[in-house]
KOLGU-4560 file (N, C-alpha, C; in nm, 3 decimals, padded with zeros to 5 digits):
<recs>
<n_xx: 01.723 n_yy: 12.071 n_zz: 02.655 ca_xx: 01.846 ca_yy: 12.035 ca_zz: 02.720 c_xx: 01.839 c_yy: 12.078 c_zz: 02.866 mol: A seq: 1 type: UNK>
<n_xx: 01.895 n_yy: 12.003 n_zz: 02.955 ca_xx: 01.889 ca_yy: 12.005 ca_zz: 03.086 c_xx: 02.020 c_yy: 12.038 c_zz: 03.128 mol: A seq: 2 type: UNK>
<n_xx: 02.080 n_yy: 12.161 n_zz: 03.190 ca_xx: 02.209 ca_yy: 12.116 ca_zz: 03.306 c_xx: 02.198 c_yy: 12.084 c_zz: 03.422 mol: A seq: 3 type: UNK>
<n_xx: 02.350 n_yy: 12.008 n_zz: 03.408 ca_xx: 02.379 ca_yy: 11.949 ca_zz: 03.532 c_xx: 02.467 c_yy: 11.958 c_zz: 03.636 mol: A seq: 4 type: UNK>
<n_xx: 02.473 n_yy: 11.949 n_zz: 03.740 ca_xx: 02.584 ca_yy: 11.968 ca_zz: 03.785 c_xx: 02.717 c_yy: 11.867 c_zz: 03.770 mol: A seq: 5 type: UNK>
<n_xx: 02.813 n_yy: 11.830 n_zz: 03.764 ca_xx: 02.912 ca_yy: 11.721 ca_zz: 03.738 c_xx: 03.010 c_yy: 11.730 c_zz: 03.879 mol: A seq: 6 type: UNK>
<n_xx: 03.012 n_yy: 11.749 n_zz: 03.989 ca_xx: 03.156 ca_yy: 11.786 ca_zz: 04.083 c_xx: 03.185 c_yy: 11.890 c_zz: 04.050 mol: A seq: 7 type: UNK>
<n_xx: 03.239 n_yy: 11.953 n_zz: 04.173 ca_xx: 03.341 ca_yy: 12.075 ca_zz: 04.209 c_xx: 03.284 c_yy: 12.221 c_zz: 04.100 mol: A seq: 8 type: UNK>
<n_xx: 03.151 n_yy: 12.213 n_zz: 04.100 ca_xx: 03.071 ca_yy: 12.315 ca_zz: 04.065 c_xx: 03.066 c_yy: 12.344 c_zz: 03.927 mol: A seq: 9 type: UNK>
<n_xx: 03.122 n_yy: 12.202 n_zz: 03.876 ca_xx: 03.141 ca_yy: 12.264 ca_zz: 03.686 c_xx: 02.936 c_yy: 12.174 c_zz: 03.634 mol: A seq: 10 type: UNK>
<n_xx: 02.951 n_yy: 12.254 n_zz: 03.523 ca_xx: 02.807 ca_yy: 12.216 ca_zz: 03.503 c_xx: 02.824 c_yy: 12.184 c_zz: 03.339 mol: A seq: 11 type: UNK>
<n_xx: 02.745 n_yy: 12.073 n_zz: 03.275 ca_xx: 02.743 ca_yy: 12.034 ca_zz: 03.191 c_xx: 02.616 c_yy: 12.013 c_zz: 03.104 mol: A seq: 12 type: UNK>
<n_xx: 02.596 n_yy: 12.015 n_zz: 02.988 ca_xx: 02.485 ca_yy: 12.021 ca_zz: 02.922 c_xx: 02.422 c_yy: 11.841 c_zz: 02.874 mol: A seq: 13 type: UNK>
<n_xx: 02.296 n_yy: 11.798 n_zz: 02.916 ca_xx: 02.283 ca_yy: 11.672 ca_zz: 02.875 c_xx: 02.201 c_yy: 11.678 c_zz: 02.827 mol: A seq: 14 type: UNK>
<n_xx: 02.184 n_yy: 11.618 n_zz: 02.676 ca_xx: 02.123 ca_yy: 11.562 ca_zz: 02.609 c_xx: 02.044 c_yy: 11.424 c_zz: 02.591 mol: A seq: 15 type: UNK>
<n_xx: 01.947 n_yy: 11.418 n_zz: 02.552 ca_xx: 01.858 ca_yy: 11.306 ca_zz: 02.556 c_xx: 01.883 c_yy: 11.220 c_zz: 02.412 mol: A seq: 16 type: UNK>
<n_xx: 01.902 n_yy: 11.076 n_zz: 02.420 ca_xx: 01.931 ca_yy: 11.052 ca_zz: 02.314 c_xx: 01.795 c_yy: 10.999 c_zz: 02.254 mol: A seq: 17 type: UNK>
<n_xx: 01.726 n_yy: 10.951 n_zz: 02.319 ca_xx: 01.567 ca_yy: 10.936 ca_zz: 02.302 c_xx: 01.442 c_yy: 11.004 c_zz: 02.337 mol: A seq: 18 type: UNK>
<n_xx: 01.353 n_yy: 11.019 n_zz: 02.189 ca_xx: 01.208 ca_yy: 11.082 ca_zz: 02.308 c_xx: 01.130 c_yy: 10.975 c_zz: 02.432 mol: A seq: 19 type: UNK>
<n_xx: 01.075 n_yy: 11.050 n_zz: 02.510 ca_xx: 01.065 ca_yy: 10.985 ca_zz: 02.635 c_xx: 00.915 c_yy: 10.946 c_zz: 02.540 mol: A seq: 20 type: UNK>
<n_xx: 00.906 n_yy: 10.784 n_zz: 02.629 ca_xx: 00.765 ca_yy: 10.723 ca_zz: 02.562 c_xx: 00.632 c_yy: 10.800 c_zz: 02.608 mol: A seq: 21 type: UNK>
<n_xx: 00.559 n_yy: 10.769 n_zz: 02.514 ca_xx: 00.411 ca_yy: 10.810 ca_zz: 02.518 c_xx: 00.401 c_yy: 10.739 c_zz: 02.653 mol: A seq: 22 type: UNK>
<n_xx: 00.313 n_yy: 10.857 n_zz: 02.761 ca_xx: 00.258 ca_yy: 10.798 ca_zz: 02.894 c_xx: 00.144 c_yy: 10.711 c_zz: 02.877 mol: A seq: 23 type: UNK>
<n_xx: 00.039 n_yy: 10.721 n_zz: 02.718 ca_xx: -00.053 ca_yy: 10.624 ca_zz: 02.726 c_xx: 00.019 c_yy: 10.456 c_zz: 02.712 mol: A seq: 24 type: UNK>
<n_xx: 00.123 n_yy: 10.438 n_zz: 02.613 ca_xx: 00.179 ca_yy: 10.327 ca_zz: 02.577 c_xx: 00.143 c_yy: 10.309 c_zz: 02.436 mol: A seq: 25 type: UNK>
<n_xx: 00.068 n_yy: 10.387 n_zz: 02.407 ca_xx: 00.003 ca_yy: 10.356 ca_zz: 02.264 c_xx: 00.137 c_yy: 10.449 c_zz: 02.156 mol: A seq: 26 type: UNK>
<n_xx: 00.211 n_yy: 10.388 n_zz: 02.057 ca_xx: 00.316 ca_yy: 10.416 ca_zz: 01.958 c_xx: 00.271 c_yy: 10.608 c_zz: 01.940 mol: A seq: 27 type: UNK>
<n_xx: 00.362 n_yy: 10.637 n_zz: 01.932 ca_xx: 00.371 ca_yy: 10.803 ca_zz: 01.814 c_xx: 00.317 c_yy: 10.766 c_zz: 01.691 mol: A seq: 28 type: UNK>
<n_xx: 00.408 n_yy: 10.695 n_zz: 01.593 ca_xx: 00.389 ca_yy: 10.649 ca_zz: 01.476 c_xx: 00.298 c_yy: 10.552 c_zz: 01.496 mol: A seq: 29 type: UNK>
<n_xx: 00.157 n_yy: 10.510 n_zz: 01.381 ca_xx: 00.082 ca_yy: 10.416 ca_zz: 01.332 c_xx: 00.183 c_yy: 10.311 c_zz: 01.219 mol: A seq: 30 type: UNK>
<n_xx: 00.138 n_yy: 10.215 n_zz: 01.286 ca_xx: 00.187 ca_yy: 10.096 ca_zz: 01.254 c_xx: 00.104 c_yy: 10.060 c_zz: 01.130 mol: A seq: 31 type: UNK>
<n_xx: 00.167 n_yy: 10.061 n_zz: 01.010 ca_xx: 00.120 ca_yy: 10.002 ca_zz: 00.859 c_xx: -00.010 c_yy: 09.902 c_zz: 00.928 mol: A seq: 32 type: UNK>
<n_xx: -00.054 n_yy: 09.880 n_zz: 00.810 ca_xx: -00.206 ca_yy: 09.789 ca_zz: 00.802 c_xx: -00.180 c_yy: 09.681 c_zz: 00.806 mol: A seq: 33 type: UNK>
<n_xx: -00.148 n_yy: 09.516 n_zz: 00.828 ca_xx: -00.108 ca_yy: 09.425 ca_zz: 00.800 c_xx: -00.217 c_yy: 09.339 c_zz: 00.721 mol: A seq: 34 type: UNK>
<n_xx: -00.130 n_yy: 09.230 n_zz: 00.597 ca_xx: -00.223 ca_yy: 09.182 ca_zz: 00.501 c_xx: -00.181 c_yy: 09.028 c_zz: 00.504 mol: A seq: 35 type: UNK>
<n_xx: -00.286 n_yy: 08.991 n_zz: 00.550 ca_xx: -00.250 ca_yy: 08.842 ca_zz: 00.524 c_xx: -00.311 c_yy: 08.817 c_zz: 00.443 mol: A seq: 36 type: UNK>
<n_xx: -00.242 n_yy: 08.716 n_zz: 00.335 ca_xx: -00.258 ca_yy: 08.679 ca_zz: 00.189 c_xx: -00.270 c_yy: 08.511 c_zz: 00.277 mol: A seq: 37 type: UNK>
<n_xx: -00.407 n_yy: 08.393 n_zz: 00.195 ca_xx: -00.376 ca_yy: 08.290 ca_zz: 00.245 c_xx: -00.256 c_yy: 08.212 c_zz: 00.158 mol: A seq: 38 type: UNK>
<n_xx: -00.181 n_yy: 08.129 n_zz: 00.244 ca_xx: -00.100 ca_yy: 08.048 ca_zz: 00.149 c_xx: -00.165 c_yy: 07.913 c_zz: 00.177 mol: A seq: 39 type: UNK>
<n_xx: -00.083 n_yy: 07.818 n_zz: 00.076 ca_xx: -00.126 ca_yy: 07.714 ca_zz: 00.069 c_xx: -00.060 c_yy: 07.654 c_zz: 00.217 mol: A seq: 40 type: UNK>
<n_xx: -00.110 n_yy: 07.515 n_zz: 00.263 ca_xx: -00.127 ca_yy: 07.414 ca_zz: 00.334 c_xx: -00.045 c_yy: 07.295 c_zz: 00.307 mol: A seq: 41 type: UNK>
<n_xx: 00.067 n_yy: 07.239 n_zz: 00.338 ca_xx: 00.121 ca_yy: 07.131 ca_zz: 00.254 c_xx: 00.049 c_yy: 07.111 c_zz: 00.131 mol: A seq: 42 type: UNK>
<n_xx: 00.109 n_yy: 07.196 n_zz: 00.032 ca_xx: 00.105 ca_yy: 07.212 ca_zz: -00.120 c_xx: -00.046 c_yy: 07.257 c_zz: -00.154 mol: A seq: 43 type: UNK>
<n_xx: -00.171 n_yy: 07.253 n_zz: -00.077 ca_xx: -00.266 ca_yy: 07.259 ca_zz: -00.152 c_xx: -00.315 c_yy: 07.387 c_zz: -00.083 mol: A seq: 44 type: UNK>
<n_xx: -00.376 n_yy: 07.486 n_zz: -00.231 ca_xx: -00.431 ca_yy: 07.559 ca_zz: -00.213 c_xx: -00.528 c_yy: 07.596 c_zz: -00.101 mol: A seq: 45 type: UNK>
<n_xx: -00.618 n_yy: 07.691 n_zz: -00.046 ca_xx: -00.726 ca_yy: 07.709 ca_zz: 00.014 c_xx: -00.827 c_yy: 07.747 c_zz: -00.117 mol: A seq: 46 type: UNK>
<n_xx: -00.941 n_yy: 07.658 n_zz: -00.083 ca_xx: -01.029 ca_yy: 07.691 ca_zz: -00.161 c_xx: -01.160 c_yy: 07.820 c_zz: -00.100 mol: A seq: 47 type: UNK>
<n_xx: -01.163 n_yy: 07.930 n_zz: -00.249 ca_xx: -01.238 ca_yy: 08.013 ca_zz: -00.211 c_xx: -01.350 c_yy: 07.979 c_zz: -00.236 mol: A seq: 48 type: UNK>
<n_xx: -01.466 n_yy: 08.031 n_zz: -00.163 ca_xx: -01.585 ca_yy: 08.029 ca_zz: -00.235 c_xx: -01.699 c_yy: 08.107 c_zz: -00.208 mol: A seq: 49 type: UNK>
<n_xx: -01.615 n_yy: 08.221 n_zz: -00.279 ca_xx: -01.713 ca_yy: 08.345 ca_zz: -00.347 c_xx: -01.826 c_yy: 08.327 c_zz: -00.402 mol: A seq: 50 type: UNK>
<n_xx: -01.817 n_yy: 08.237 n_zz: -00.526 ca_xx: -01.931 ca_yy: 08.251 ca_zz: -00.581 c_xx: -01.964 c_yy: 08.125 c_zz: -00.637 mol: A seq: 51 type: UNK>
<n_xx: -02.118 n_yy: 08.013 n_zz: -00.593 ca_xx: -02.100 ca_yy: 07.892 ca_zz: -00.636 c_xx: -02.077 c_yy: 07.852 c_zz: -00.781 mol: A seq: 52 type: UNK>
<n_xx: -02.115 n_yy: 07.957 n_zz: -00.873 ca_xx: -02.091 ca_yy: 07.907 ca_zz: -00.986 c_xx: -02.003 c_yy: 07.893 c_zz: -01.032 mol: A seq: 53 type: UNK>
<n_xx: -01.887 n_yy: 07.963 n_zz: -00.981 ca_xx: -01.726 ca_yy: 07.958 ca_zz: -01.026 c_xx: -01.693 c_yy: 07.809 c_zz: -00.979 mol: A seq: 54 type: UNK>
<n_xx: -01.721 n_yy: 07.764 n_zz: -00.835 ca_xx: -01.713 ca_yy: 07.658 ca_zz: -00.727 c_xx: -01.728 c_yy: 07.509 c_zz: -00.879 mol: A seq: 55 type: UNK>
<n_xx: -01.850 n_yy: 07.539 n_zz: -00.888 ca_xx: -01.966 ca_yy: 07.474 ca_zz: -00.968 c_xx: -01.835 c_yy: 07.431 c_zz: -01.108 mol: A seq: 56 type: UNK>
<n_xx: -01.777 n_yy: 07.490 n_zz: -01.148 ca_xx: -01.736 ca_yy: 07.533 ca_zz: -01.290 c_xx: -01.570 c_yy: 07.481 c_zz: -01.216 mol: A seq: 57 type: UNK>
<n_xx: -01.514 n_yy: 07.528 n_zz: -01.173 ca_xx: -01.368 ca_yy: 07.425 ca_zz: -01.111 c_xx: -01.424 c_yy: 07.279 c_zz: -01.114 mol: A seq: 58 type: UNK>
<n_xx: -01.512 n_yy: 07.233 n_zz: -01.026 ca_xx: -01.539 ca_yy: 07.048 ca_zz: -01.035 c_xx: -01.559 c_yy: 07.031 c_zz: -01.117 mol: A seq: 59 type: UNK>
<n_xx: -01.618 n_yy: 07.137 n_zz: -01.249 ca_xx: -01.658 ca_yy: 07.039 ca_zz: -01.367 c_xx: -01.508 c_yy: 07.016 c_zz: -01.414 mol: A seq: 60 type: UNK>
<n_xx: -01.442 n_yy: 07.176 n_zz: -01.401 ca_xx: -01.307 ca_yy: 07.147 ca_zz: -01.509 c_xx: -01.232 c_yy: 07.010 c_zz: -01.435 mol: A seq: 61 type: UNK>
<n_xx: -01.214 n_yy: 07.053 n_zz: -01.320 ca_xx: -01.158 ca_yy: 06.923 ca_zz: -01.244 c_xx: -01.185 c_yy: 06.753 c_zz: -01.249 mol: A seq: 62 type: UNK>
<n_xx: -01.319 n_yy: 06.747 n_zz: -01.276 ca_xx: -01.340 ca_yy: 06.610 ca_zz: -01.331 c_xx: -01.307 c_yy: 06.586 c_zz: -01.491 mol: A seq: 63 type: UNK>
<n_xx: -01.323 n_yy: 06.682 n_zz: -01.523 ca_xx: -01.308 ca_yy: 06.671 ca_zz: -01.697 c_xx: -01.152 c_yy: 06.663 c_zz: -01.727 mol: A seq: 64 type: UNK>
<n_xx: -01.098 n_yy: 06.709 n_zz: -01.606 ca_xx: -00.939 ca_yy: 06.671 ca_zz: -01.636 c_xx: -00.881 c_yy: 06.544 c_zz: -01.589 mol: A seq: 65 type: UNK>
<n_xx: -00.991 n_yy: 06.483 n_zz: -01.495 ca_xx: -00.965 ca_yy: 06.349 ca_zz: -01.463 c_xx: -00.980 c_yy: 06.250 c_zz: -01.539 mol: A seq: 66 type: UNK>
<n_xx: -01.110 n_yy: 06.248 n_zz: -01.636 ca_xx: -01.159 ca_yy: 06.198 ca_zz: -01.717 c_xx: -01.040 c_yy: 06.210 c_zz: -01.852 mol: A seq: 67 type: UNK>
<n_xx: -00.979 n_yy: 06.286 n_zz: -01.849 ca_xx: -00.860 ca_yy: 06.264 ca_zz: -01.981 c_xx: -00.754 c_yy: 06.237 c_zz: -01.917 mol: A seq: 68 type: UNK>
<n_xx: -00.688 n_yy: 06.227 n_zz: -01.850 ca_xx: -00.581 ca_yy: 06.144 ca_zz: -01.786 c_xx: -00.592 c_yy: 06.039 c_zz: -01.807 mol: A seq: 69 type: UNK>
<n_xx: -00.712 n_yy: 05.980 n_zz: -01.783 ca_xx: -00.785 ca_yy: 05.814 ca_zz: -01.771 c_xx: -00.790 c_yy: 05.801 c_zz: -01.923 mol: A seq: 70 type: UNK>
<n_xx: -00.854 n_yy: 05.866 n_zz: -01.979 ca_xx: -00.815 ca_yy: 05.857 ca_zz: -02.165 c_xx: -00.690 c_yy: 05.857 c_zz: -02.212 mol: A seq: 71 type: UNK>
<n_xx: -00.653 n_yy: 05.946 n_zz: -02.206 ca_xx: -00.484 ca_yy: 05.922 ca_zz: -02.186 c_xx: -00.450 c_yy: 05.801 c_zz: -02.167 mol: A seq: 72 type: UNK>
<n_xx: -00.465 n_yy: 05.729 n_zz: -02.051 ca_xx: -00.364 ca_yy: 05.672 ca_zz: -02.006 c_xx: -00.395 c_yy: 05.528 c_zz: -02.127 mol: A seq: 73 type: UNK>
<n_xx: -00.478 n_yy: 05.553 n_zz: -02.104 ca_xx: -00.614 ca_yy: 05.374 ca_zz: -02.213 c_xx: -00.556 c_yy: 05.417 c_zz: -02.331 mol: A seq: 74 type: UNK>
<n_xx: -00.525 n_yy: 05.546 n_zz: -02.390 ca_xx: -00.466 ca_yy: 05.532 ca_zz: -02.570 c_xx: -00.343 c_yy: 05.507 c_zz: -02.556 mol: A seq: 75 type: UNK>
<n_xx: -00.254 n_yy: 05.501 n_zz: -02.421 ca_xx: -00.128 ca_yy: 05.499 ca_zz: -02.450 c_xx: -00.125 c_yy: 05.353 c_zz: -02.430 mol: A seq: 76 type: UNK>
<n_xx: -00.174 n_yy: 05.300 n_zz: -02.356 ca_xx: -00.191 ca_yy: 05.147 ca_zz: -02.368 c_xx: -00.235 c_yy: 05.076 c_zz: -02.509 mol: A seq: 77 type: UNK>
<n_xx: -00.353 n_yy: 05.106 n_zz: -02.557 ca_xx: -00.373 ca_yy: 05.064 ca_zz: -02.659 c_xx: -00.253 c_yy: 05.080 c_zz: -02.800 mol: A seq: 78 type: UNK>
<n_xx: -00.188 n_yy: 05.213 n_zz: -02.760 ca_xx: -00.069 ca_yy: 05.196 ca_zz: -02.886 c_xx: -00.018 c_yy: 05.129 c_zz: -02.837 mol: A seq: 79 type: UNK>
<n_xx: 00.049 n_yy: 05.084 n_zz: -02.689 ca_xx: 00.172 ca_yy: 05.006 ca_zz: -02.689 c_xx: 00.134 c_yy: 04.859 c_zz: -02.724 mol: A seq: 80 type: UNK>
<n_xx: 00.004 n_yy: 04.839 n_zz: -02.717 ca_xx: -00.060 ca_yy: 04.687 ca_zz: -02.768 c_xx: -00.067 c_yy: 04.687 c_zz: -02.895 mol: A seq: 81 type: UNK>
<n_xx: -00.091 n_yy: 04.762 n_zz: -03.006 ca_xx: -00.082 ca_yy: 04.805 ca_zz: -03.132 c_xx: 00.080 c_yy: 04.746 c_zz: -03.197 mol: A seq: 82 type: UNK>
<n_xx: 00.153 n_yy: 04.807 n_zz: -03.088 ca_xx: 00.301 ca_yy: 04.842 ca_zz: -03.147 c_xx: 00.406 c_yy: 04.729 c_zz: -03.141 mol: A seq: 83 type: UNK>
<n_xx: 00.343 n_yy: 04.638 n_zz: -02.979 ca_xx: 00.358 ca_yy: 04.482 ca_zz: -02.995 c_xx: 00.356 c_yy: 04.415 c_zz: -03.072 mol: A seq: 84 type: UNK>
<n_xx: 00.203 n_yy: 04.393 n_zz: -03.154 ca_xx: 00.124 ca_yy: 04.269 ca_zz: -03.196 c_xx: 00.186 c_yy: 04.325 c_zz: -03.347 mol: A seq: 85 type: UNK>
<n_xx: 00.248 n_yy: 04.455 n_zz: -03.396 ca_xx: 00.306 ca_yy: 04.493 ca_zz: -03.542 c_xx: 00.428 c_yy: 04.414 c_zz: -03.538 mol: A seq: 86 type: UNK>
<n_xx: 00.497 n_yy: 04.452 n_zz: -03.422 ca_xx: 00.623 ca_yy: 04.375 ca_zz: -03.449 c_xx: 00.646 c_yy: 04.235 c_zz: -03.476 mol: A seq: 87 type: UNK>
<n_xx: 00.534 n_yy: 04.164 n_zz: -03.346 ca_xx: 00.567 ca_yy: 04.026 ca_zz: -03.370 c_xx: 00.496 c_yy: 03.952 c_zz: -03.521 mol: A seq: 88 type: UNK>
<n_xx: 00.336 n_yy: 04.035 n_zz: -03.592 ca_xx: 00.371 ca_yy: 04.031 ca_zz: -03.718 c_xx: 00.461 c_yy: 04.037 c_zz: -03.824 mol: A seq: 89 type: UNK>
<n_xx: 00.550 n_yy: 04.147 n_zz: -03.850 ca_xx: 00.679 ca_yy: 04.195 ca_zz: -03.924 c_xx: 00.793 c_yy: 04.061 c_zz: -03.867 mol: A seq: 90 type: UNK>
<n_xx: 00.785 n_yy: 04.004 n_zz: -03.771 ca_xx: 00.903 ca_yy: 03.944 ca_zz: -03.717 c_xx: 00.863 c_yy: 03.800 c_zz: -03.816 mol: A seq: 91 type: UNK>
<n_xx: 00.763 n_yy: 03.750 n_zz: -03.774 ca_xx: 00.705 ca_yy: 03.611 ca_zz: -03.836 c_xx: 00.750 c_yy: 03.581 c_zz: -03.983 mol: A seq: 92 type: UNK>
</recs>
C-alpha cells in the first residue's frame, strides 16, 4: 500500500486493485494445453490412416456394404414382381 497525499495535507491509503503485469509480457499463470479433436467437414468424417491394414479392411467393409444395398435393392424388386404377377393370377 502506498500513501498519498489528497489536499490540504490529509493523506490517504491506496490500494491496487490489480497486480501490475509481468514486464516480460509473458502470463503469471500457464495457459492449459489446447486439444484439437478433428471434426468432420460438411458431414464427412476425416479419414485416418494409421495403419494400412485397418485402411485396407474399411474399403473392403465399405464395398461389401455397397454390394448389399444393390442386393437389397434387386430382392425388393423381384418381390414386388412376384407380388404383381400373384395377384393378377388370383384375379383371373
Amino acid at each position: 500500500m502506498a500513501k498519498q497525499t489528497q489536499g490540504r495535507g490529509r493523506s490517504r491509503t491506496a490500494e491496487t486493485a490489480f497486480p501490475a503485469p509481468a514486464v516480460s509480457g509473458v502470463p503469471i499463470t500457464p495457459e492449459p494445453p489446447v486439444r484439437r479433436w478433428p471434426h468432420p467437414v460438411d458431414g464427412v468424417e476425416p479419414v485416418q490412416q494409421a495403419d494400412p491394414a485397418l485402411h485396407f479392411i474399411h474399403c473392403a467393409l465399405s464395398y461389401q456394404n455397397e454390394l448389399l444395398a444393390d442386393i437389397k435393392a434387386l430382392l425388393e424388386q423381384i418381390a414386388a414382381v412376384r407380388e404383381e404377377t400373384k395377384e393378377t393370377e388370383e384375379g383371373e
